[in-house]
Every structure is written in C-alpha cells, then in structure tokens.
ZAMARMAR-281587 format. One record per residue (C-alpha): residue number from 1; x, y, z; residue in three letters. Coordinates in Angstrom, 2 decimals, decimal comma. Layout:
+-----+---------+---------+---------+------+
!  nr !       X !       Y !       Z ! rest !
+-----+---------+---------+---------+------+
! NUM !       X !       Y !       Z !  ALA !
...
+-----+---------+---------+---------+------+
END
This chain:
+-----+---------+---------+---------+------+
!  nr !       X !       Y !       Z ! rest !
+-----+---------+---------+---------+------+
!   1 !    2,30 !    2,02 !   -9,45 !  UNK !
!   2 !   -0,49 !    0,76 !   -6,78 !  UNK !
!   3 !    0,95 !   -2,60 !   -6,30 !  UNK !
!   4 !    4,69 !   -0,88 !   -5,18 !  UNK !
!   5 !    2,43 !    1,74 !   -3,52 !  UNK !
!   6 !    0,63 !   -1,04 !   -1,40 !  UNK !
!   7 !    4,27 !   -3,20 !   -1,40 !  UNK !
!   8 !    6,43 !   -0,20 !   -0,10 !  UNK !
!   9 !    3,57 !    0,58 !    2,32 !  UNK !
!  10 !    3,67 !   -2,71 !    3,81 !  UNK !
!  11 !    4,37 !   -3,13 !    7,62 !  UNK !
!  12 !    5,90 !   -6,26 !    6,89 !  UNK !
!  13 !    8,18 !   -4,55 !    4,62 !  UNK !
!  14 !   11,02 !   -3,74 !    6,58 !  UNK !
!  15 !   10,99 !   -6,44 !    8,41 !  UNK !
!  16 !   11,54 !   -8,97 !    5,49 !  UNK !
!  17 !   14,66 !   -7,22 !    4,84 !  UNK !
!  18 !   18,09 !   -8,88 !    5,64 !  UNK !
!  19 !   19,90 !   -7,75 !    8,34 !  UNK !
!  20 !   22,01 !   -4,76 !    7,56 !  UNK !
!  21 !   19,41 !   -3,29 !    5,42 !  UNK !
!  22 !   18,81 !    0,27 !    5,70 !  UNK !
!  23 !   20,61 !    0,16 !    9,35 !  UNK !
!  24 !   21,88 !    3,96 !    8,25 !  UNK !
!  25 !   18,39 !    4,58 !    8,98 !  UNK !
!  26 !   19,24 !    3,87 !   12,52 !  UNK !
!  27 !   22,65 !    4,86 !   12,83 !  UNK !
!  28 !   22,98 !    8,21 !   14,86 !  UNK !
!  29 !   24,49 !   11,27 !   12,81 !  UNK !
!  30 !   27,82 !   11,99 !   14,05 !  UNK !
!  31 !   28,42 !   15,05 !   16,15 !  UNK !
!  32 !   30,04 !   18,09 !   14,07 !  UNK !
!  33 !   33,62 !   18,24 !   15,44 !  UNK !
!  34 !   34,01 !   21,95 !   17,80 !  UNK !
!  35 !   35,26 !   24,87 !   16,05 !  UNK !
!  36 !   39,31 !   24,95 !   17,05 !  UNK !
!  37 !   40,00 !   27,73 !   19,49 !  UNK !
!  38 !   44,05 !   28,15 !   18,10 !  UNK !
!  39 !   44,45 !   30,30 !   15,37 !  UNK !
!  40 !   46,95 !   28,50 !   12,46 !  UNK !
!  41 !   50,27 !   29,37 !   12,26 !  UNK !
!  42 !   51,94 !   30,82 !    8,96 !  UNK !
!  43 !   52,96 !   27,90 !    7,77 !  UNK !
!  44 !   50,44 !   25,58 !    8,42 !  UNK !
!  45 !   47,71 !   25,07 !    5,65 !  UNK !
!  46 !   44,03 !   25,05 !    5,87 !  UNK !
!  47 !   41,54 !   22,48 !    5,35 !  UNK !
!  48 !   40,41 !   24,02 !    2,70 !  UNK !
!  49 !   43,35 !   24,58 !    1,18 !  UNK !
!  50 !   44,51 !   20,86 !    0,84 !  UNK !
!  51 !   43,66 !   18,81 !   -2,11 !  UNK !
!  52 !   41,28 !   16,42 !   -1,31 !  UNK !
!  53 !   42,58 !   12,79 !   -0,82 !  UNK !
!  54 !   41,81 !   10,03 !   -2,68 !  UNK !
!  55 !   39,02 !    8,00 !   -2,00 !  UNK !
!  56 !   39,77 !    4,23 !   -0,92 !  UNK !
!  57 !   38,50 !    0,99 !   -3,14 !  UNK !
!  58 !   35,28 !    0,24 !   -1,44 !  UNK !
!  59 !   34,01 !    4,22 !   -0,62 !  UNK !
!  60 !   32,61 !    4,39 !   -3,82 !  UNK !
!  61 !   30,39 !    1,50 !   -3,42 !  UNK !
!  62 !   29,72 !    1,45 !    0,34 !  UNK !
!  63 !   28,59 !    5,11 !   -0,87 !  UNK !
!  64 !   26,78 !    3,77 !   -3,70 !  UNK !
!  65 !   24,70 !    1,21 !   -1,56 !  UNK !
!  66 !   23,97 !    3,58 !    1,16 !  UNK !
!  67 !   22,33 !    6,32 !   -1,13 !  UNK !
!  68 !   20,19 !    3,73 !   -3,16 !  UNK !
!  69 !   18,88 !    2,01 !    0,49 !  UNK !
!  70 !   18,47 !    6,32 !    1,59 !  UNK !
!  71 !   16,52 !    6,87 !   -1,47 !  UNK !
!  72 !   14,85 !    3,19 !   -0,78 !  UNK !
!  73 !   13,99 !    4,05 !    2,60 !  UNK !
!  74 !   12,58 !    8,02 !    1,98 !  UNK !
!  75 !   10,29 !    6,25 !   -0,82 !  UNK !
!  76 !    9,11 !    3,94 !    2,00 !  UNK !
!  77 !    8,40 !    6,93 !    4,42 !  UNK !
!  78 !    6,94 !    9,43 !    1,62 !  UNK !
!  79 !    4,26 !    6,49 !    0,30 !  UNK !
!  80 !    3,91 !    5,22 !    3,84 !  UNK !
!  81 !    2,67 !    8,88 !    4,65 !  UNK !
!  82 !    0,25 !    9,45 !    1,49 !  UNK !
!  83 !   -1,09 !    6,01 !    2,69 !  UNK !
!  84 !   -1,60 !    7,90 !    6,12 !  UNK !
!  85 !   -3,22 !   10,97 !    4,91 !  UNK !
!  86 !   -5,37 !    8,78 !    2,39 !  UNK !
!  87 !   -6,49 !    7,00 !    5,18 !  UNK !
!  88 !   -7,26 !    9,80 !    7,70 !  UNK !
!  89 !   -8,63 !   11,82 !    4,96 !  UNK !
!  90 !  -11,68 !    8,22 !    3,96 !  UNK !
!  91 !  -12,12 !    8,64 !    7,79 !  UNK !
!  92 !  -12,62 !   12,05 !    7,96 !  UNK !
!  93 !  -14,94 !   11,82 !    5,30 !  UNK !
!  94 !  -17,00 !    9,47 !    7,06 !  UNK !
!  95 !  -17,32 !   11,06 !   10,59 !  UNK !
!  96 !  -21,18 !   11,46 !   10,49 !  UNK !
!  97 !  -22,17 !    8,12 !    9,47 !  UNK !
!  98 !  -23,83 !    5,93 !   11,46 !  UNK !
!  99 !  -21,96 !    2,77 !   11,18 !  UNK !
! 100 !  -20,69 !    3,03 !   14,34 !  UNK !
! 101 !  -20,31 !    5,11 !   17,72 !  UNK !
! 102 !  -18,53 !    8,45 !   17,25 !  UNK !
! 103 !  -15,63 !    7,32 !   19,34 !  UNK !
! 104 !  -14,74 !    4,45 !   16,82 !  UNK !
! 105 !  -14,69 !    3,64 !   13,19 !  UNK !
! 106 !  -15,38 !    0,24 !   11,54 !  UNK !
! 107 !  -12,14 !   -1,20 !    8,82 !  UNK !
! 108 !  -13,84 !   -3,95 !    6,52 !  UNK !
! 109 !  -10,30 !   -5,62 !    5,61 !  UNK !
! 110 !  -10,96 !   -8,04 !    3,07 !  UNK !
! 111 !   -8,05 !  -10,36 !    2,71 !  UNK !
! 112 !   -7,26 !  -14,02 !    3,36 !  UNK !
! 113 !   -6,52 !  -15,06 !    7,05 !  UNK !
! 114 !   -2,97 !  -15,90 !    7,06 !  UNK !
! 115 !   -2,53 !  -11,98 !    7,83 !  UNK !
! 116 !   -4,17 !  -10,63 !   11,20 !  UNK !
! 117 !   -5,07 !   -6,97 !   10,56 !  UNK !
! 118 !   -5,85 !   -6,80 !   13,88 !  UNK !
! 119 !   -2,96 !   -6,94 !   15,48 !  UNK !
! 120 !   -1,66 !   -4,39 !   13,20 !  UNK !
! 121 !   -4,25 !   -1,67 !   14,04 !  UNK !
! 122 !   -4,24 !   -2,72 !   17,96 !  UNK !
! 123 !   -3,83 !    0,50 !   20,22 !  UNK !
! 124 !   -4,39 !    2,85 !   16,81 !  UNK !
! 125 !   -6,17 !    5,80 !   17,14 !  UNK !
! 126 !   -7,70 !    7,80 !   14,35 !  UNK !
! 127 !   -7,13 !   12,05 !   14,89 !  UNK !
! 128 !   -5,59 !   10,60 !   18,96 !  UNK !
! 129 !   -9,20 !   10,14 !   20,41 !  UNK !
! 130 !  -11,15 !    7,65 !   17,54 !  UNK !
! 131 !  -10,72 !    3,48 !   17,96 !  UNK !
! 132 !  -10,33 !    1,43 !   15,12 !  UNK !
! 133 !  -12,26 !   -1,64 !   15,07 !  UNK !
! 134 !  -11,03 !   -4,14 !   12,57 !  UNK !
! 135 !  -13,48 !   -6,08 !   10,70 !  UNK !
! 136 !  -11,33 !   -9,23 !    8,57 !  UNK !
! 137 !  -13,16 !  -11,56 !    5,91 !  UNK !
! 138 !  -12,36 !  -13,17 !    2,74 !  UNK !
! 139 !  -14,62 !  -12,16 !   -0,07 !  UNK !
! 140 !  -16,43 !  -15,70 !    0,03 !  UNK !
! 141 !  -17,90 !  -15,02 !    2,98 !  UNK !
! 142 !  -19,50 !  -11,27 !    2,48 !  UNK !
! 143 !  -22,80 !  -10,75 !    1,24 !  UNK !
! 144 !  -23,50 !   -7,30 !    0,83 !  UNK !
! 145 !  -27,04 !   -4,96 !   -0,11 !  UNK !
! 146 !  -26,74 !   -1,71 !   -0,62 !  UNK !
! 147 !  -29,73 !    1,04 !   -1,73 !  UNK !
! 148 !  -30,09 !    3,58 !   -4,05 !  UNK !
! 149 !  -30,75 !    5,90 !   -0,67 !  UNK !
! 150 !  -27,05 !    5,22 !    1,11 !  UNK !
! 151 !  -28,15 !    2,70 !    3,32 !  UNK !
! 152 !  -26,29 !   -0,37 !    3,17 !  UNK !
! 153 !  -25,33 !   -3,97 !    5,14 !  UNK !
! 154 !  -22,47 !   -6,44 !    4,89 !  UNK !
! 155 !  -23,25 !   -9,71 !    6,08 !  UNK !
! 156 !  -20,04 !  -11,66 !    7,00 !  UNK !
! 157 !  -19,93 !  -15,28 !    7,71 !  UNK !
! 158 !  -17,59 !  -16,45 !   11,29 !  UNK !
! 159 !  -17,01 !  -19,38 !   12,81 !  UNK !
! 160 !  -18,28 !  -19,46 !   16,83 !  UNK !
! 161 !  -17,30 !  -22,13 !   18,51 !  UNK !
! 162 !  -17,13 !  -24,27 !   15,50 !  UNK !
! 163 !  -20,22 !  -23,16 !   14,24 !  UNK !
! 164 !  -20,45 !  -20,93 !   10,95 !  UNK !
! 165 !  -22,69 !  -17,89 !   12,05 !  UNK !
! 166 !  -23,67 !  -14,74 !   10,07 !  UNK !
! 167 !  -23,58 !  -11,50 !   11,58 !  UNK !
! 168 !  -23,89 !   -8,17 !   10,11 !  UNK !
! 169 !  -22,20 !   -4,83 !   10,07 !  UNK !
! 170 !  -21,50 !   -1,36 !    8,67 !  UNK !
! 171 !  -18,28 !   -0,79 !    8,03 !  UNK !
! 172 !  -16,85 !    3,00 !    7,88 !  UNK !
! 173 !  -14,50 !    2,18 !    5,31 !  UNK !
! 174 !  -12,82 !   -0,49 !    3,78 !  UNK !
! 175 !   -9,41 !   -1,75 !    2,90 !  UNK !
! 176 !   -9,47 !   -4,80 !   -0,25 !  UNK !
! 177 !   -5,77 !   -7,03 !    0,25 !  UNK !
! 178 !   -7,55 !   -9,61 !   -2,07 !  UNK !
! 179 !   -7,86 !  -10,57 !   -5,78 !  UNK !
! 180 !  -11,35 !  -10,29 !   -6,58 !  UNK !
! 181 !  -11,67 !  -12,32 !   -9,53 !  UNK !
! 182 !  -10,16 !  -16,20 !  -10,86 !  UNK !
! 183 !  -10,63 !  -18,21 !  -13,06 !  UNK !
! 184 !  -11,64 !  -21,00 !   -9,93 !  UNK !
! 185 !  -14,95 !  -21,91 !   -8,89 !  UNK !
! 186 !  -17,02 !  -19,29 !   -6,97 !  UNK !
! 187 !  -13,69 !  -16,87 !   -7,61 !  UNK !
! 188 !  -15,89 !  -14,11 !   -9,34 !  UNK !
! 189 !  -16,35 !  -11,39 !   -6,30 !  UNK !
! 190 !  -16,80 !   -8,25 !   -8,62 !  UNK !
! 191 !  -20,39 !   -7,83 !   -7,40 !  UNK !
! 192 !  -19,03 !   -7,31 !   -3,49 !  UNK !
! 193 !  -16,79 !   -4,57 !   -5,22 !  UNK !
! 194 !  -19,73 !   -3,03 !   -7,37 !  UNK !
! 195 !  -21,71 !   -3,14 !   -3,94 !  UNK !
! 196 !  -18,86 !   -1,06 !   -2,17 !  UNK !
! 197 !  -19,08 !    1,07 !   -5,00 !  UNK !
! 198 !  -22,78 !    1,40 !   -4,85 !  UNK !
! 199 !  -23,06 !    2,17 !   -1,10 !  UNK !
! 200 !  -20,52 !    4,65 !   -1,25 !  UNK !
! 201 !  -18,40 !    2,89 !    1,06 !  UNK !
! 202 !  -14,95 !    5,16 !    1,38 !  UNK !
! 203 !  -12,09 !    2,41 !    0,37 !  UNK !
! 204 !   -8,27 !    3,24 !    1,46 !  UNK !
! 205 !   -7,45 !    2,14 !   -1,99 !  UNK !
! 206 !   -9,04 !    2,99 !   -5,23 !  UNK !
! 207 !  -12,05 !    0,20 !   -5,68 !  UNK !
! 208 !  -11,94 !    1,40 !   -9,21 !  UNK !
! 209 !   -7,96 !    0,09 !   -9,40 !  UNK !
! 210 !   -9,53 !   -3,56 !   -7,62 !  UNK !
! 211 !  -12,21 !   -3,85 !  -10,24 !  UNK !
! 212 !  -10,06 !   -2,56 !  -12,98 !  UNK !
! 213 !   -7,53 !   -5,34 !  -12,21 !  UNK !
! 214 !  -10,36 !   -8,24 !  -12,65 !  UNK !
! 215 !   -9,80 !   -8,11 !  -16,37 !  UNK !
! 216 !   -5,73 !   -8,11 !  -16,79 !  UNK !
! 217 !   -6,48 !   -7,22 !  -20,32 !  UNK !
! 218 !   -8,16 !   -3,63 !  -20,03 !  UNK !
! 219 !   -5,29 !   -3,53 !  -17,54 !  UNK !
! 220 !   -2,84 !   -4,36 !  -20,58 !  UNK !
! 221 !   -4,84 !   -1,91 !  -22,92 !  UNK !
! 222 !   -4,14 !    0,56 !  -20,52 !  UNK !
! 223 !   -0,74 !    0,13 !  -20,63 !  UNK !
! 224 !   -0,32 !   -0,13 !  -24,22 !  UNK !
! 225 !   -1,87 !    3,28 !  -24,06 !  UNK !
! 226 !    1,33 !    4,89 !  -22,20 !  UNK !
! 227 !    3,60 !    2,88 !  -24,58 !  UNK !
! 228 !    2,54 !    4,30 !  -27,21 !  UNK !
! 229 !    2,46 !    8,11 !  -25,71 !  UNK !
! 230 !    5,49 !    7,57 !  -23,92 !  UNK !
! 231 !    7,90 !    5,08 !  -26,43 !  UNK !
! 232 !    9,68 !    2,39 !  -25,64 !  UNK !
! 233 !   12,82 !    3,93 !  -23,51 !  UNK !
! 234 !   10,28 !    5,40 !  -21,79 !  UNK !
! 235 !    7,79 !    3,07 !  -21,09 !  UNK !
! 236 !    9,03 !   -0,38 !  -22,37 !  UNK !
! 237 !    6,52 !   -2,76 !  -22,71 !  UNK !
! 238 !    6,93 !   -6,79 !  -23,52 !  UNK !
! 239 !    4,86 !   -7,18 !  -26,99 !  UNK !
! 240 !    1,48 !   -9,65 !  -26,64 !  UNK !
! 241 !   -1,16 !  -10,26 !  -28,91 !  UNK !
! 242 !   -4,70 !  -10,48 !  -28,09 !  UNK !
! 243 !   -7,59 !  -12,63 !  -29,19 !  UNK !
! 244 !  -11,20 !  -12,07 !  -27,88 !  UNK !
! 245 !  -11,73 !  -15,87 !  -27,64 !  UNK !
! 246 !   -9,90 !  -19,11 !  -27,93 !  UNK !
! 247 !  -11,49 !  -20,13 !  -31,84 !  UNK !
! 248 !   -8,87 !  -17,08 !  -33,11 !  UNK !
! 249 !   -6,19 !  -18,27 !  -31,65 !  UNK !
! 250 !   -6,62 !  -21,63 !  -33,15 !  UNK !
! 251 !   -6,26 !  -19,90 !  -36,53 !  UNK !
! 252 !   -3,14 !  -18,28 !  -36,03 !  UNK !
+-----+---------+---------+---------+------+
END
C-alpha cells in the first residue's frame, strides 16, 4: 500500500501516461441546456415520458474506460493530498528547531541522482511564507551522529569543482526515494535509517516502512499474517517456503 501510495503520488505520474489518458480530467463540463420558455402542447410528450433509447456499441465501453481513468485520477488527487497534509503536518512539527532560519526548512531527499528534487520543489512554499531548501544525496555519501539529547549532524559528501568535499547540515525533515539495503558491496545503509530514527528526524514517509523493507522476509511474514486473517479471495497470496539459511535448503 506505500509503494502505490508513493507511485500514485508521483509528479512524474501523469506525465508518463499516453496521450489521451485521463484528458476527461481536462475536458470542460458541458453547459446545462436553458429551461424552454414554450409550454408543450397536448400532444406532444415529455422527456420524461419517452422510453429511453438504446445505447450505441461503443457507449458502454467509452463509459467503462472513462469511469475507471475518473476513479484512477480521484485516487491520484485523494493520495496526492494525504501526501500534502503528511508533509505540512512533519513541517509543522518541526517549526522550532534550529536546523535552519524560520523562513525556510531543510528536505534531506535521499535518492539516486538521475531525479532532481530540486527542480520539483523550486518556487514551493511551506504554509505561503516558508522556503524549501532541498538537500539531495545517495545514502553512500551521508554520515550521520545523532545524541541521546536531540542534537544531531548529517555529513554529506559533494563534488566542487571536481573535488569531493564534505559539508554538513541539519535537515528539518527528510524524504528516503532509496533502497536502503543489497546484497552489493557497501549496500547495507540501515544504520543512516536507525540514525534518522534516533535523532528524531520527522520523515515524509514512515522510516519504520524503509527499515522494515530491508528484510523482504519480515515483509513476507507480515503478509502471510493478513492471508491468513483475511483468506485467500481476500488477500491472495503466491505460496513460498522459507529457510533461515542456505544448508536447509540443500536438504530439501
């Protein structure tokens, strides 16, 4: 349910779409026709007296498509709100801390670079009078400490003029667009996540759902929880088998 929260509440969502998708979002409602001024006459019949016609071949899907892209749509504008109110609620949350000036707030974005945050955030304003500042690193290159006492500092590593530099910060909140854990070398990040966690660091999604997802087999376990409240109609689930290491598998 967080992944097609995060997915639906992508800005890149709608435009990925092909063209003619959800265009009844922009088409303008038709006018309601005036009310006629003539009364009928005797033997005339009324509107609503006339049976209704029949529908032509391709009404009932061209009616069909354009509910499932309406109901599409108003699931992209109802998460894209919570998403909204999630965020303004972190930043509210944060207003006294000193991580920055009380005219902006800091966003840690920790994802890869081949998406500029930035640009999305540019000209944003938090409550119409707060800037938001965009802070974007890959896990690899944070280092955070964080104290029992609430104080806290992320050390991110940029490149300058060709030159790898580290510079610090204290970031208001944070946003996590990258898998924190593989099976690669140096691909364990949990302990930036348990830092976050530590510090007390607001996150616009749950840093409990990030760390969660580092082990796909809790995540699994979890779900074979609801399968087996739920049932299989309503909560079908495709059948694995776990072993705690490789050796048992070998015997089986």
């Amino acid at each position: 349910m967080n992944y097609l929260r995060r997915r639906l509440s992508d800005s890149n969502f709608m435009a990925n779409l092909p063209n003619g998708y959800m265009t009844d979002l922009q088409r303008p409602q038709p006018p309601p026709p005036p009310p006629s001024a003539t009364s009928p006459s005797p033997g005339s019949v009324s509107p609503a007296e006339r049976p209704p016609s029949a529908p032509s071949p391709g009404a009932g899907s061209s009616g069909g498509a354009g509910g499932f892209f309406s109901s599409l749509s108003n699931a992209v504008k109802q998460t894209t709100a919570a998403a909204a109110a999630t965020f303004s609620e972190q930043v509210g949350g944060v207003a006294g801390s000193g991580g920055s000036s009380g005219r902006s707030k800091v966003l840690l974005v920790v994802d890869e670079p081949g998406t500029d945050w930035a640009k999305y955030f540019k000209g944003k304003k938090l409550h119409g009078e707060m800037d938001i500042k965009v802070e974007q690193a890959e896990f690899s290159d944070l280092n955070l400490v964080a104290h029992a006492n609430g104080n806290f500092s992320v050390d991110m590593e940029v490149i300058r003029n060709g030159v790898k530099v580290v510079r610090s910060l204290k970031p208001d909140f944070v946003l996590v667009r990258q898998h924190a854990f593989s099976m690669a070398r140096g691909g364990d990040h949990r302990g930036i996540v348990i830092g976050l966690q530590y510090a007390g660091v607001p996150s616009v999604n749950s840093l409990h759902s990030v760390y969660n997802f580092c082990d796909k087999p809790w995540v699994f376990a979890q779900m074979v929880r609801l399968f087996r409240k739920l049932g299989p109609e309503e909560f079908p689930l495709i059948d694995q088998t776990f072993y705690p290491n490789h050796k048992e598998m070998k015997k089986n």
